[in-house]
C-alpha positions, -999 to +999 in steps of 0.1 A: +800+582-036+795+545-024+763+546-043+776+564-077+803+536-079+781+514-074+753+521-103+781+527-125+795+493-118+762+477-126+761+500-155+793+483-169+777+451-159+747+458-177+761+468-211+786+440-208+757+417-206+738+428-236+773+431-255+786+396-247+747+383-257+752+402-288+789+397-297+799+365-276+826+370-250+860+367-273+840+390-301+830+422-277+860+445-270+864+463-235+869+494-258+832+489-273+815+481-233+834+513-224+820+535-252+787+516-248+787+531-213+803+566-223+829+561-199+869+566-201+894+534-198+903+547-166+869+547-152+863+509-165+895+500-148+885+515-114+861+486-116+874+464-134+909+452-141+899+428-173+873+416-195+876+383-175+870+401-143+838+420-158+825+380-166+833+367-130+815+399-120+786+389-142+790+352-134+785+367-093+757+383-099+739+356-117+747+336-088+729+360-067+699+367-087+698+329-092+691+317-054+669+352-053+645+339-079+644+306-063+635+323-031+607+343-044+591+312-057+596+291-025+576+318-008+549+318-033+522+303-014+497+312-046+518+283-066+508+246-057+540+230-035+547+203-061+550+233-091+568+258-067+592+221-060+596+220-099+600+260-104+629+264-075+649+234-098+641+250-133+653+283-118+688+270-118+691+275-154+711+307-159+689+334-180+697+364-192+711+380-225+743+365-227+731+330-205+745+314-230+779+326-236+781+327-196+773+290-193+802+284-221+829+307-203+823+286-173+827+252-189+860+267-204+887+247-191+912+275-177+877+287-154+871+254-134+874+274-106+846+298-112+826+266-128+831+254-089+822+289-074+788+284-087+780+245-081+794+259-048+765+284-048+737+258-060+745+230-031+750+253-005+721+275-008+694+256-031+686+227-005+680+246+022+649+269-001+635+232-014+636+219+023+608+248+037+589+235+013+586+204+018+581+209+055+550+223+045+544+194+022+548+175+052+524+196+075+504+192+046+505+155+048+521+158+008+551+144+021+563+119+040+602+114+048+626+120+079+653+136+058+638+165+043+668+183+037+690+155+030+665+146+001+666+182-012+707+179-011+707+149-031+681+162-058+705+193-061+733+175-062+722+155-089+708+183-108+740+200-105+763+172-120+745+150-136+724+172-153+759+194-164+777+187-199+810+193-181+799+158-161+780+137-182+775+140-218+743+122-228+722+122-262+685+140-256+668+100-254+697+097-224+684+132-212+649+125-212+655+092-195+674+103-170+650+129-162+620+107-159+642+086-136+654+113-115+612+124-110+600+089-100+631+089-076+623+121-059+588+106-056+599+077-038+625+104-016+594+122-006+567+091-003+543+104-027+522+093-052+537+078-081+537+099-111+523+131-088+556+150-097+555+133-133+528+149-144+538+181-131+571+184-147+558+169-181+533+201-182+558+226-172+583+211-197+555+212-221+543+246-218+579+256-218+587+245-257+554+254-267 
């Protein structure tokens, strides 16, 4: 039974998704998630109790899948350290089909709180993924620094506000700059070469508009 709720939970879920991608949050009707699903109002409501709660739901399991992905790439041990570095910070970017409309719920005022669930989410559990690698950096002789994981908090913490439109609005120049900035400061966090990280996140960022 456990299970069955379950799967139909993340049925809703999934429809709710592709719906609010579609549709946008305010535009998709629980009715039309409901029918989308072939299930009865009741059923929807054993779940859920709103459209708002099917979003925090939504907004959860992003979360989740979120440090997950970042995890998987840590562990890659195929991917040079200084890309899987790059990869664990680019995988903070919510993706999915309605990423977007997500990322504007949260910046909504009235869901501050939920827009602090998930910072909450990134600084607790990010650092501690970026800090194994660069203990292997370090055995690796990559790296050199005696705060490992205080350097990871401070890049993620700086991603995570800096980096946000709630924080700091900034022009794309101020973006790029900032960005560049924020590489030649991690390089100087982790003692490495100068412009070793630069180039790395100059070809990621390039392959990814191309």
């Amino acid at each position: 039974m456990r299970k069955e709720a379950e799967e139909r939970r993340n049925e809703i879920l999934d429809a709710a998704d592709e719906l609010f991608g579609q549709r946008g949050f305010d535009g998709t009707s629980t009715k039309e998630i409901l029918e989308k699903v072939g299930i009865a109002r009741g059923t929807l409501y054993y779940h859920f109790k709103s459209k708002e709660d099917i979003m925090d739901a939504l907004i959860e399991r992003y979360s989740i899948n979120l440090l997950e992905t970042a995890q998987e790439i840590a562990a890659d041990k195929t991917i040079a350290i200084n890309e899987r570095i790059i990869g664990v910070v680019m995988a903070l970017n919510l993706n999915g089909r309605s990423s977007k409309e997500i990322m504007e719920h949260i910046h909504k005022p009235q869901n501050a709180l939920m827009h602090q669930k998930i910072q909450k989410v990134i600084i607790n559990g990010v650092p501690p993924i970026l800090t194994g690698i660069i203990h292997e950096g370090i055995e690796q002789g990559l790296f050199s620094t005696p705060f490992p994981y205080e350097c990871m908090e401070m890049v993620v913490v700086y991603m995570n506000t800096v980096f946000d439109d709630d924080m700091v609005e900034m022009t794309n120049e101020e973006q790029a700059s900032r960005m560049q900035a924020f590489v030649f400061n991690v390089e100087r966090l982790l003692g490495v070469e100068s412009g070793s990280l630069m180039s790395v996140v100059m070809q990621m960022f390039g392959n990814g508009n191309g």
